[in-house]
C-alpha positions in Angstrom: 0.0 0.0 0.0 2.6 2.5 1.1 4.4 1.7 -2.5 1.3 2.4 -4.3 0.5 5.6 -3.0 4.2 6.7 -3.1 3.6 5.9 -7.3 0.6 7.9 -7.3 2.1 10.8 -6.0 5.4 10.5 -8.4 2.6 10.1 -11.3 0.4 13.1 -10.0 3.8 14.9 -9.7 4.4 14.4 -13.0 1.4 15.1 -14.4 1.2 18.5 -12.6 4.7 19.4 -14.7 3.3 18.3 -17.8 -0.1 20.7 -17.4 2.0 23.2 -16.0 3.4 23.1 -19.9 0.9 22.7 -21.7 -0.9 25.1 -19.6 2.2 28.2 -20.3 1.9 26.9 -24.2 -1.4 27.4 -24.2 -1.5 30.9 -22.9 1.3 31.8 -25.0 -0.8 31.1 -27.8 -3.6 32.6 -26.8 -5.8 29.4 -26.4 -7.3 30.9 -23.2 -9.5 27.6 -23.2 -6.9 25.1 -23.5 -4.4 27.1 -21.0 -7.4 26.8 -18.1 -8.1 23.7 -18.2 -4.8 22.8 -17.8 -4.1 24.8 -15.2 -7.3 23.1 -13.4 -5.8 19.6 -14.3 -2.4 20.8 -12.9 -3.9 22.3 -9.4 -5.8 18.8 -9.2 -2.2 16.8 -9.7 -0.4 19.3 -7.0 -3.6 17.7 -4.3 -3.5 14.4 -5.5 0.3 14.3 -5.0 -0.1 15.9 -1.8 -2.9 14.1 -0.4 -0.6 11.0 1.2 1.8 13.2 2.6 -1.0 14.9 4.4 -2.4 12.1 5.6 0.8 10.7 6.8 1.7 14.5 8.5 -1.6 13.6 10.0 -1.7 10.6 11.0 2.2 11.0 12.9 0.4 14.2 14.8 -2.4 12.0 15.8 0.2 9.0 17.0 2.1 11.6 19.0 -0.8 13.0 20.8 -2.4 9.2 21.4 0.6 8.5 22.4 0.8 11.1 24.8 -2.4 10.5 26.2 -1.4 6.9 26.4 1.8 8.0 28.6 -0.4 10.3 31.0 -3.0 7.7 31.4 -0.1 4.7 32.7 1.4 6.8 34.6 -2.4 7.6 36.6 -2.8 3.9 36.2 0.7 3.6 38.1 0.1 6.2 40.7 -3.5 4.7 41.4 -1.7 1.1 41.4 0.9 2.2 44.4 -2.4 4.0 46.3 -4.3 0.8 46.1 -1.1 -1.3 47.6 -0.3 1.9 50.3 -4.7 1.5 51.7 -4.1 -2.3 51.1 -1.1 -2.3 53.3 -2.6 0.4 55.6 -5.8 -2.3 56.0 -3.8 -5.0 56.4 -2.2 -3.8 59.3 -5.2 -2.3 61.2 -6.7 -5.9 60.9 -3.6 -7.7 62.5 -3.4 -5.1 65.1 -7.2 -5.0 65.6 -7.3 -8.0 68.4 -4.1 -7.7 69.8 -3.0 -6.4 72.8 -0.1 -4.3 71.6 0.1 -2.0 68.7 2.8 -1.4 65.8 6.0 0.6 66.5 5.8 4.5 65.9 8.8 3.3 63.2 6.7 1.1 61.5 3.1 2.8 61.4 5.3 6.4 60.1 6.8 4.3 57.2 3.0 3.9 56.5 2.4 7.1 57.1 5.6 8.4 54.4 4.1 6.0 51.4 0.6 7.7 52.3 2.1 11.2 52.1 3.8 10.7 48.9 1.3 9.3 46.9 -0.6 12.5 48.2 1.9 14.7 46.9 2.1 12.5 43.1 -1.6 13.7 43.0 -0.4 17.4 42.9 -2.1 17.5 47.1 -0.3 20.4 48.4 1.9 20.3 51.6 -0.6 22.5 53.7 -4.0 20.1 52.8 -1.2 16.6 53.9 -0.8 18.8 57.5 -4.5 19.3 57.5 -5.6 16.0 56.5 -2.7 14.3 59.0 -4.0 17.3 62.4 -6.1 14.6 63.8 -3.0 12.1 63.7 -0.7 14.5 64.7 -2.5 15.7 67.7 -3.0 11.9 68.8 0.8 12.0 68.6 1.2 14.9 71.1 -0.8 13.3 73.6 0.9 10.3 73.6 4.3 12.9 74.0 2.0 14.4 76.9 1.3 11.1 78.9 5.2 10.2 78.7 5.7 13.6 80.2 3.2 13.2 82.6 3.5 9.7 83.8 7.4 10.5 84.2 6.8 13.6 86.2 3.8 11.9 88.1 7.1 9.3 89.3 8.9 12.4 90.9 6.2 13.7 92.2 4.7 10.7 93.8 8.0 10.2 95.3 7.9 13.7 96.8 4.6 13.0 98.4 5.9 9.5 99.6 8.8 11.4 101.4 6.8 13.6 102.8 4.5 11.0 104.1 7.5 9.1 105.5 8.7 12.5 107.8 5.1 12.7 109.3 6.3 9.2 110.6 9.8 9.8 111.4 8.6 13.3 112.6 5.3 13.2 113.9 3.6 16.6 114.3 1.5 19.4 112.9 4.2 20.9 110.8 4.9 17.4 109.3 1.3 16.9 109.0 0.7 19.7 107.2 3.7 19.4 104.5 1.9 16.2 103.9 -1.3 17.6 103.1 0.4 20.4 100.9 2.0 18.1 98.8 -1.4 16.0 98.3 -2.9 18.7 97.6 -0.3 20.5 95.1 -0.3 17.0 93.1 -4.1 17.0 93.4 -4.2 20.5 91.6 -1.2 19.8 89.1 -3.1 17.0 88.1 -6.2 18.7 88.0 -4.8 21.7 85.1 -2.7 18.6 83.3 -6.5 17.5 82.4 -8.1 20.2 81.7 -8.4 20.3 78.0 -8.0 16.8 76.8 -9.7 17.3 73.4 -7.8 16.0 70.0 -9.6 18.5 68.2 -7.9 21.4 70.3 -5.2 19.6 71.7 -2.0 22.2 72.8 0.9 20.6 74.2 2.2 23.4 76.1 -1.0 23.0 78.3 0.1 19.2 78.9 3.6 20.1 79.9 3.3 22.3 83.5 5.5 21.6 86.0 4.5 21.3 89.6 6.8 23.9 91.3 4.7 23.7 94.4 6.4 20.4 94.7 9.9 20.9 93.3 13.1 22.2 94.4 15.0 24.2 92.2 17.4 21.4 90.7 14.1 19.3 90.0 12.7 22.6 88.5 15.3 22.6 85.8 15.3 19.2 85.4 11.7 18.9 84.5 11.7 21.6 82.3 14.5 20.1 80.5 12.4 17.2 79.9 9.3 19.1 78.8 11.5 21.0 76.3 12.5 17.7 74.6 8.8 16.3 74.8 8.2 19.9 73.3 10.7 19.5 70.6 9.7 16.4 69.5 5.7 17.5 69.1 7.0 20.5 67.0 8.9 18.2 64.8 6.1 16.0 64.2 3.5 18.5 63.0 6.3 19.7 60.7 6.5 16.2 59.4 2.7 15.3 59.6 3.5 12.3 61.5 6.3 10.9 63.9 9.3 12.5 64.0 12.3 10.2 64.8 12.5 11.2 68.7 8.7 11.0 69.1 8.5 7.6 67.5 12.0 6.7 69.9 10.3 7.9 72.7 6.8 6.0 72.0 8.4 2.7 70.9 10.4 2.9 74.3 7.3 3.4 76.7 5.1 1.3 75.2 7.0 -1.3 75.6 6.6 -1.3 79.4 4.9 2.0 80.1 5.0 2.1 84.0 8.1 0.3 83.9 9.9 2.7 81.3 8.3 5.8 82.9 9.9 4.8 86.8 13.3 4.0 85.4 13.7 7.5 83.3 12.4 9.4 86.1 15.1 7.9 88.0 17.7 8.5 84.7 16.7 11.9 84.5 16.3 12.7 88.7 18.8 10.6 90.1 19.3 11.8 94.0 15.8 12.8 94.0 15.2 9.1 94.3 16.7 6.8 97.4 19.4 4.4 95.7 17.6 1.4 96.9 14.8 2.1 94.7 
């Protein structure tokens, strides 16, 4: 086929000379007639000749743009193939979790998490609508940060109150008696503010993070706030991120592991003479 229409146009070609020609003789002699009509049977060579070429200039700008179309519509299929194994693997995972007693590692649930964000951002989702889709997340994050902070600090400060009961013993009288009561009652109100907004929706850390001075001495002051600052630190990195940030996933992993256990052994860590040594 290709040689046949390749003849055609070398025959129309041709033929358009020839009644170019005939069509200059023609005129040249006057024959006004003759000249026309071979100027019409030229113009009809020059399209005839022409004709396959257009068709072929037409039919390689109709490849190229199928073939473009073909390229966008893979790579959706592509991009919609990795979503479908990321909420697959994301499934998969809640349902082994569902009816156990422990959960995944921060580690493993963020490396979720990053496939998730990615394929959100190769569907052109912008960085601020990831953070606002992941706020819910986040903020569960931060009160997980919060109950570290609080369940490590609630070991010092139980302590406190345990020595304090232990010198209305050694010490019996009212000024004993009433340290005792003050440091009830201090852990009673620190307590009390720790838990006063415990919404996710609204969730601020630095309202999770107060230190009971009431209770503290000045060493133990710095100390705590130390710790906060890190617990602090590791929050702000995390809504940065939109999930875990490497020191709150450490820090999660670690408690949950043993929560009371880990909680009573970094308070000691962190407080160290605050705590008898036989403890």
């Amino acid at each position: 086929m290709e040689h046949i229409s390749v003849g055609l146009s070398l025959l129309c070609s041709l033929g358009a000379a020839i009644s170019l020609m005939l069509a200059i003789y023609y005129f040249a002699k006057n024959s006004h007639k003759q000249g026309t009509a071979f100027s019409l049977l030229m113009f009809l060579c020059v399209v005839l000749a022409y004709v396959p070429k257009l068709d072929s200039i037409k039919g390689g700008f109709l490849d190229a743009k199928f073939n473009r179309t073909l390229n966008q519509a893979n790579d959706i299929i592509a991009r919609l193939s990795k979503m479908a194994v990321t909420n697959a693997r994301v499934s998969y995972t809640s349902l082994a979790w569902g009816n156990r007693l422990g959960t995944p590692y921060a580690k493993d649930k963020q490396a979720i998490l990053d496939e998730v964000d990615q394929q959100l951002a190769d569907l052109n989702v912008s960085a601020t609508e990831r953070r606002a889709l992941s706020r819910t997340f986040v903020n569960l994050i931060g009160v997980d940060l919060s109950s570290i902070y609080s369940a490590t600090i609630g070991q010092v400060v139980q302590e406190k109150i345990r020595q304090a009961g232990e010198r209305t013993t050694k010490h019996p009288g009212p000024e004993a008696q009433a340290a005792y009561e003050k440091a009830i009652a201090a852990s009673e109100a620190w307590q009390k503010d720790l838990n006063k907004n415990n919404l996710v929706e609204t969730f601020n850390m630095s309202e999770h993070l107060l230190i009971p001075t009431a209770l503290l001495d000045e060493r133990e002051q710095v100390l705590t706030q130390k710790f906060a600052n890190a617990i602090m630190t590791a929050f702000a990195e995390s809504e940065k991120t939109g999930g875990y940030s490497s020191a709150a996933a450490t820090l999660v992993d670690d408690y949950n592991s043993n929560f009371d256990v880990v909680a009573a052994r970094r308070a000691r860590e962190i407080f160290g003479s605050t705590f008898p040594q036989d403890k």
